[in-house]
N, C-alpha and C positions, 0 to 999 in steps of 0.2 A: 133039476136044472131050472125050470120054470121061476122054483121059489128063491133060487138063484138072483134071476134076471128081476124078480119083479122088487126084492130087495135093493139090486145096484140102480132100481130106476128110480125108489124113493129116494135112496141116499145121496144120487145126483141129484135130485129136485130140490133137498133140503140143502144141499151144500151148496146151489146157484142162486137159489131164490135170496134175493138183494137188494136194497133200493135200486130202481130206473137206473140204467145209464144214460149221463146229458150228455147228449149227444151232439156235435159239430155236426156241421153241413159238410157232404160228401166233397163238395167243390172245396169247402176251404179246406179240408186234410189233403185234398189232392194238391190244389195249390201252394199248402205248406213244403210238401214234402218233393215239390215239383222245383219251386225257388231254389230247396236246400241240393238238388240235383244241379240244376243249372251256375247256380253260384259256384260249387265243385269244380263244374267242369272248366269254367273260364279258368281257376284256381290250379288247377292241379300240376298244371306243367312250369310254374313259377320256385319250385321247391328243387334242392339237389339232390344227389346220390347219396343217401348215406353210406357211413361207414361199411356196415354186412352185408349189404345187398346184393355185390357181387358172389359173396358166399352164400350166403340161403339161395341163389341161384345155381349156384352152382351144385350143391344139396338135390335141390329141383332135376339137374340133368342129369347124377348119377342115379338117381332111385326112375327115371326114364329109360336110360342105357341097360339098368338091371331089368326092369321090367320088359324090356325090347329084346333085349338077348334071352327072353327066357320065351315070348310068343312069337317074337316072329325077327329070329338074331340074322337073318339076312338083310333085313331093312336095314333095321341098325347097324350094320355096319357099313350101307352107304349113305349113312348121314353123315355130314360133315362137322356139325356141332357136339355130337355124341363120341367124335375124336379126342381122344391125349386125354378122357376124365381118367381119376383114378379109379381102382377095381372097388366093387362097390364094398365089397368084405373089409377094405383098411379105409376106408371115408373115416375122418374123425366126427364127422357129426351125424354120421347115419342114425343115432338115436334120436334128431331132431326130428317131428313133424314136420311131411312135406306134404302134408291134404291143397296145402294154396299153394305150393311154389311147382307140383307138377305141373298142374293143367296151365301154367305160365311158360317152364319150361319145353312142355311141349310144343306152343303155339311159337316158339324159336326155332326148335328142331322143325317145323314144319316150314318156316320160314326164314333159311339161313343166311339170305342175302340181308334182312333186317339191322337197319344201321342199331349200334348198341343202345346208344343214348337214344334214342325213337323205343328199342325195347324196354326202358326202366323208365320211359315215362307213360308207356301202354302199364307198366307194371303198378305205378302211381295211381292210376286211374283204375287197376283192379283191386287193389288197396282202399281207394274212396268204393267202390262199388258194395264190396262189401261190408265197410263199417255205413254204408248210407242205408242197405238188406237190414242192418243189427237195428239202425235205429227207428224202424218201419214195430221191429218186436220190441224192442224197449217202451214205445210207445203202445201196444198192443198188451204189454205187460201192466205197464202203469194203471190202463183204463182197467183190466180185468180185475187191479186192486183197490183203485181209488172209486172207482164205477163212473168215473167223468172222463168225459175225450177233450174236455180243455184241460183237466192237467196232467193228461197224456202228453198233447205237445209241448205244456209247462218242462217236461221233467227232458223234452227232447230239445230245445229250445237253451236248456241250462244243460246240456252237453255239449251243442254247439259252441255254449261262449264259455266253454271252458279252454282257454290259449291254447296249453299245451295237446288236447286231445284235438282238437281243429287242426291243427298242423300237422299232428302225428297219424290222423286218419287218411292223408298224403302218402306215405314213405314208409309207414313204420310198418311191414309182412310180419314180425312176428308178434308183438304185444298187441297193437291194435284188431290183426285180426283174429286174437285169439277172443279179446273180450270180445268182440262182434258173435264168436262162435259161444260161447259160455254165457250171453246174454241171450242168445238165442235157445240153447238148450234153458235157460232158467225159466225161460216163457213155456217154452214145451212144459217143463218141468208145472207149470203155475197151472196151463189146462188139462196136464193130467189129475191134479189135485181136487180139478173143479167138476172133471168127469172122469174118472177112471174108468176107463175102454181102453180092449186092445188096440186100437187101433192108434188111439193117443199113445202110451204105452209104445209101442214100435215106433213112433213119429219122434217120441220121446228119447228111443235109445241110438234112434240115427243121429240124431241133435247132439248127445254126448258123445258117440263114439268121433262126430265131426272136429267137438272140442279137445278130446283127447289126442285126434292123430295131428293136433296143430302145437298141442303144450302136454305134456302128460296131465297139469293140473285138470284139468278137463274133469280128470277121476274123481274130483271134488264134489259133482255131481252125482254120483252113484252112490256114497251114503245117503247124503240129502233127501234122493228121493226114495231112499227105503225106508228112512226112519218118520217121513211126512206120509207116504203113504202107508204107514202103520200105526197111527193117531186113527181112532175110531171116528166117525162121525154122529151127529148128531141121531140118539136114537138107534143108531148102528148095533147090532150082538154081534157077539166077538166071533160067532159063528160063520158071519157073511163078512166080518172083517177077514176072518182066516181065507175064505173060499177066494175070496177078489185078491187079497194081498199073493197067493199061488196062482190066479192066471195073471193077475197085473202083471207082478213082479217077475216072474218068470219071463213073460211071453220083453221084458223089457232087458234085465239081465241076458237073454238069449242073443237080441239085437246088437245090443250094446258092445258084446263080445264078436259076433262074428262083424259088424260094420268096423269094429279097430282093428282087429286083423285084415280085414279087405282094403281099407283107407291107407294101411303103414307098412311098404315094403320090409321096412327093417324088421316086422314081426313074423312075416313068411316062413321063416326058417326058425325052430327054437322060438315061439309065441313067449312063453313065460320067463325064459330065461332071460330074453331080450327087454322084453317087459319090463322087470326087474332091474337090470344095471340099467334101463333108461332111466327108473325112478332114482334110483343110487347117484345118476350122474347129475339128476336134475338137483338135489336139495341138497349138492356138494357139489354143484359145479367147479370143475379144474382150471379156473382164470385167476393169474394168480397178481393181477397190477393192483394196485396203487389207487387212491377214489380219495378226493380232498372233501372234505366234508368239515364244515365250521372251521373252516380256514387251518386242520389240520392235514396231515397226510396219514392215511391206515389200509392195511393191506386189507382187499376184498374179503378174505377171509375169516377178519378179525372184526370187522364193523362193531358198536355198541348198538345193544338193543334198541335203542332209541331213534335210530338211522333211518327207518321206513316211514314211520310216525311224524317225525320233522319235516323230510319231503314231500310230505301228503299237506302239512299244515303250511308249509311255505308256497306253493305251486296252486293250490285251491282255493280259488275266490272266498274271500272272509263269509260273506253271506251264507254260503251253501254249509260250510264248515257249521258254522252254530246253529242253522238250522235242522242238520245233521245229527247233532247233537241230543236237541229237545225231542227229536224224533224216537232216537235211540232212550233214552229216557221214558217217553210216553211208554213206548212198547213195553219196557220193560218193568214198568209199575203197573200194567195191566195185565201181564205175562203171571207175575211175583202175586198180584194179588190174587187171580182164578184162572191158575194155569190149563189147568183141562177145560171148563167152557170157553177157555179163551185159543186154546188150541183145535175145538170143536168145530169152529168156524172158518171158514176160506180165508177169510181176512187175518184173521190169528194166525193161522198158517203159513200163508204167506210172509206176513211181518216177521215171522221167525226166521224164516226162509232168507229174507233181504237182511237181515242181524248177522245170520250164520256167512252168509255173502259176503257180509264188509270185514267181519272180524275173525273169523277160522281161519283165513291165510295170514292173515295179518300173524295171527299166534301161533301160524304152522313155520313160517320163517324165524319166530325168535325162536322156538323151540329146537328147533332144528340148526339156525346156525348157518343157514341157506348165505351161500355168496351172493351177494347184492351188489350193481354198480350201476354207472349212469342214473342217479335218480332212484322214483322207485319205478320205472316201466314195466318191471317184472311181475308187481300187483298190481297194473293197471286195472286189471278186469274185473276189483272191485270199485271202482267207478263208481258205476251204474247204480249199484247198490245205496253208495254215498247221496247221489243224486234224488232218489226216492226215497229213500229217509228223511231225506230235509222238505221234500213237496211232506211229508208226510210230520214232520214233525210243524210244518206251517199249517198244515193243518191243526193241528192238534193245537195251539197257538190260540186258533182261528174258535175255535170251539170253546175252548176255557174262557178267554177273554165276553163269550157273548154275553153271560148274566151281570158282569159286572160293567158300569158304562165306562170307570176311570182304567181298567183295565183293556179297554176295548180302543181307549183310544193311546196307549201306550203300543198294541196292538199294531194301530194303522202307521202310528210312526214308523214300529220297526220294519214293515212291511214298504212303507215309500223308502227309507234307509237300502232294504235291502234289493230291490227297484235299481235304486242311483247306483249303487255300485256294480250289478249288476252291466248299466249303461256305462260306467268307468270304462270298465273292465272290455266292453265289446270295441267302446273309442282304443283303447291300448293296443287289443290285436290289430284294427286296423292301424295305428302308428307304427308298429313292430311287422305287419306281413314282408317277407313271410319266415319271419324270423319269431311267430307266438311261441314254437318250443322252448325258449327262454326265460319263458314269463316265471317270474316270484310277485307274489300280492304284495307284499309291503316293505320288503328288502330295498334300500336305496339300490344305486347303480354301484357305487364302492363296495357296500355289502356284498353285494352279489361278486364280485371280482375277487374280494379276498377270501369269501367263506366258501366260492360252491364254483363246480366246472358251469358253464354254460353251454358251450355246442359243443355237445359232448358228438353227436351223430356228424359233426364238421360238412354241415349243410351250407355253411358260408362258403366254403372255399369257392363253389359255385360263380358268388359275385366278384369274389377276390380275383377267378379267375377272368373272367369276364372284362372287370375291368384291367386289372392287363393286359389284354391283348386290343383291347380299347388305346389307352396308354403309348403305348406299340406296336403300331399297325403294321407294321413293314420290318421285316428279318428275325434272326432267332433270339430267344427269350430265355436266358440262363437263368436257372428259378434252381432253390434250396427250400425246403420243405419239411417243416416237425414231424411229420406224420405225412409216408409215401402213399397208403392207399388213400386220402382225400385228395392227395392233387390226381392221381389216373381213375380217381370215382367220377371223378366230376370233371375230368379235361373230357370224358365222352360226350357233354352238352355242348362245345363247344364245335366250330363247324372242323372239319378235317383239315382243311387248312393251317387253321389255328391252332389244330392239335400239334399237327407234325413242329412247329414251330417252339413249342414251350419243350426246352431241351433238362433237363437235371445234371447240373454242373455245380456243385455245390463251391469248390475251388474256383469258379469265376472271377476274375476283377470286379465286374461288373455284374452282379447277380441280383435277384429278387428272394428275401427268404420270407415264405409265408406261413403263420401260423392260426390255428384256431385256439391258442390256449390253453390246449388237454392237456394235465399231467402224464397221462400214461408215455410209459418208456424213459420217465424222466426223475430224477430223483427227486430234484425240488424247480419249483416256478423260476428261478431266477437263473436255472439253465437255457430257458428259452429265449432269453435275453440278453445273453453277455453283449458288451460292446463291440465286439466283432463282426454282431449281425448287420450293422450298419446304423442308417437313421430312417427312419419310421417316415414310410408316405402317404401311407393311406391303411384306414382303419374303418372296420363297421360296426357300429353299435347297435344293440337294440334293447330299449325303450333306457337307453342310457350306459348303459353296459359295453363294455368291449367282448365283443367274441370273433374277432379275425384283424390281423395286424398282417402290413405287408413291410418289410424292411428294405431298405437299396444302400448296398454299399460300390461304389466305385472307386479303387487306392488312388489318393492325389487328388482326388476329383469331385468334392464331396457336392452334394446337390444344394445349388444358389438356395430354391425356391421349392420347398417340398410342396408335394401336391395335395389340398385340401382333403382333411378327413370325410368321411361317409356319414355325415352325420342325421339325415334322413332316415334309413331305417337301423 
């Protein structure tokens, strides 16, 4: 054992020892990451309800009920919120991860007098809490591969002004916090590679089993870190590689396994079986609408390959994209030329690591045939990945260009270039708050209306409703609505007053009909529109774009003077 231990202590020496990390002053990380807290928090309650939310909550209190009725079924049953769920055995989404929506829905059940709308903006706020936790490791990650703590915050700085992930780090419980969790295990994943101990290892497999009970993809991490920590080290005999890789691996495999059974009730009962049809149901989800994509219409089912890929290049700042690119390149011509000394190294390792990141889901969805919609939010969580590839391929840039001076200064163009746009791009969110979810990089505002849904999560209706009862301050408000769960997602922001008053009377004389524009439920665009609905009074754009229209029809009575569009955000 001795010659065990004095092996795994060379091989960690040899695998850390690295240039200096530059290091920032404690004050300014702290103050970074302090701003980016504080800005949140003014922020957070400005956004709606999305679409799911009442459902993954709901998810949240039946695996609470289950677990209640099985430690202590007297309580539960004098809760009042833990009432009228259904039985937890016919939940249609009990194969969803509920690692983030329990410990939410319990802090309901514990507090049942809690107005709704006050609980999904506590919910909002544990949504930012912990994509704000992810990006504390993203940056943790960065510095462990770049060896610099400026472009650690570089690479967390270009997540922030990413539109759509800024707003979705709000509202969005299951994409957002999944990549929070899966960027988190990657970083575990990054200091077991640099030290292999149990005790990383075990830190390692709570990390993945965290990301599995939120998405199954999560699993995506338990090859990775087999086949990474089965790359010898420099110097390494296969003899101390075999020895480490049986307690590594083990003592990580063992965690991994019993922290997803203990995180996901729905594994309690039939671990593997369950297991199993969760993965079945994940990469063939049974959603069966409609997704307008380049201004056509295609069933979820049927997407062309090319579907994830487009939304990734449309919705991502130009800059980060080709930067992303050269990155992915670099790697791969260093990879292709001396694969083993280049995999020998932390940094090779890694760079493979954030490769396999961006691009094995990306090819596990075409392969597979995975239903896709809204976007691609369902690969959000390679991201991250995208992000440090492009710190990494400006690096690489950065590097090439120094022996040449005409190349050096092509160099600093592209780099103020990618600067300005950068600064574009951070001006647009604040134009569009809090409406960044919308954002395309180069698509005009017409583009964008005939090729692609926009609020698709119908976070608008929020304002829409808002200003109607604005509009209307006094009696009841006959309202018709595309789509019934945004108008009662989002009447719960509204004061109780105002709720009880917005009535659903679609046969009204006199009615409001409001839309956010989604196809679903619809066969084509021009149903949402007939002339029936009335004449158009108010509408909100964002960054040019329509994504909510409010119609008022009155027979005989048509309106003098409609009331000016929303044209601010």
């Amino acid at each position: 054992m001795g010659e065990f231990e004095t092996g795994q202590r060379v091989f960690s020496l040899l695998m850390t020892v690295a240039a200096p990390i530059r290091r920032v002053s404690r004050f300014t990380i702290g103050l970074f990451f302090g701003l980016v807290a504080m800005v949140g928090s003014l922020l957070v309650t400005d956004y709606g309800i999305s679409w799911d939310e009442p459902t993954d909550h709901r998810n949240g209190l039946v695996s609470v009920r289950y677990v209640a009725d099985l430690v202590a079924p007297a309580w539960a049953a004098r809760q009042p919120v833990l009432q009228g769920l259904p039985p937890f055995e016919s939940n249609l989404d009990n194969d969803h991860g509920v690692l983030f929506e329990m410990p939410l829905a319990l802090l309901h059940v514990l507090q049942p007098g809690l107005d709704l709308g006050t609980f999904y903006q506590l919910r909002h706020f544990g949504v930012f809490l912990v994509t704000l936790g992810s990006l504390w490791f993203l940056f943790r990650l960065a510095v462990l591969r770049f060896r610099d703590e400026r472009l650690g915050l570089l690479v967390v700085a270009l997540f922030l002004a990413s539109p759509r992930f800024f707003a979705e780090s709000f509202y969005n419980g299951k994409d957002l916090v999944f990549l929070a969790l899966f960027t988190t295990g990657t970083y575990t994943l990054a200091r077991l590679l640099a030290r292999p101990t149990l005790g990383r290892a075990a830190l390692h497999g709570l990390a993945t089993a965290a990301a599995i009970d939120v998405r199954i993809l999560g699993l995506l991490l338990v090859p990775a870190t087999f086949v990474l920590l089965a790359v010898p080290g420099p110097s390494e005999r296969l003899t101390a590689l075999f020895r480490r890789l049986i307690r590594v691996a083990a003592c990580y495999a063992g965690v991994t396994l019993v922290a997803t059974i203990a995180g996901w009730p729905y594994l309690w009962e039939h671990p593997l079986q369950h297991f199993l049809l969760a993965g079945r149901h994940m990469s063939h989800f049974p959603w069966v609408g409609q997704v307008l994509y380049l201004g056509e219409l295609y069933w979820a089912n049927g997407l062309p390959w090319h579907y994830a890929p487009v939304w990734i290049g449309l919705t991502t700042p130009g800059a980060y994209l080709l930067a992303a690119a050269v990155g992915l390149a670099a790697i791969s011509y260093r990879l292709l030329s001396r694969p083993l000394p280049f995999l020998r190294t932390l940094s090779g390792r890694l760079d493979v690591l954030l490769i396999g990141w961006l691009v094995a889901p990306l090819l596990l969805v075409m392969v597979l045939h995975s239903v896709l919609y809204d976007g691609w939010r369902h690969l959000y969580f390679v991201y991250p990945a995208l992000l440090l590839l492009a710190v990494r391929g400006g690096l690489a840039l950065h590097r090439a260009a120094q022996p040449l001076p005409r190349w050096r200064s092509l160099a600093r163009v592209a780099a103020v270039v990618a600067v300005l746009e950068v600064l574009v791009t951070v001006g647009r969110m604040v134009r569009m708050h809090p409406f960044e979810h919308v954002y395309f990089n180069y698509l005009t505002p017409a583009q964008a209306e005939r090729l692609f849904e926009r609020d698709y999560w119908g976070l608008s209706f929020r304002q829409g409703l808002e200003w109607l009862v604005r509009q209307r301050p006094t009696g009841t408000i006959p309202v018709d609505v595309s789509h019934l769960p945004l108008l009662e997602n989002n009447k719960l922001l509204l004061s109780a007053a105002d709720r009880q008053r917005l009535t659903l009377d679609p046969p009204a004389a006199g009615r409001y009909f409001i839309t956010a524009h989604r196809i679903v439920g619809h066969r084509s665009l021009s149903q949402l529109y007939a002339d029936s609905l009335g004449q158009e009074v108010f509408a909100i754009r964002a960054d040019g774009a329509r994504i909510l229209t409010i119609f008022w029809r009155q027979q005989g009575q048509p309106l003098a003077q409609p009331v000016p569009h929303n044209q601010g955000k």
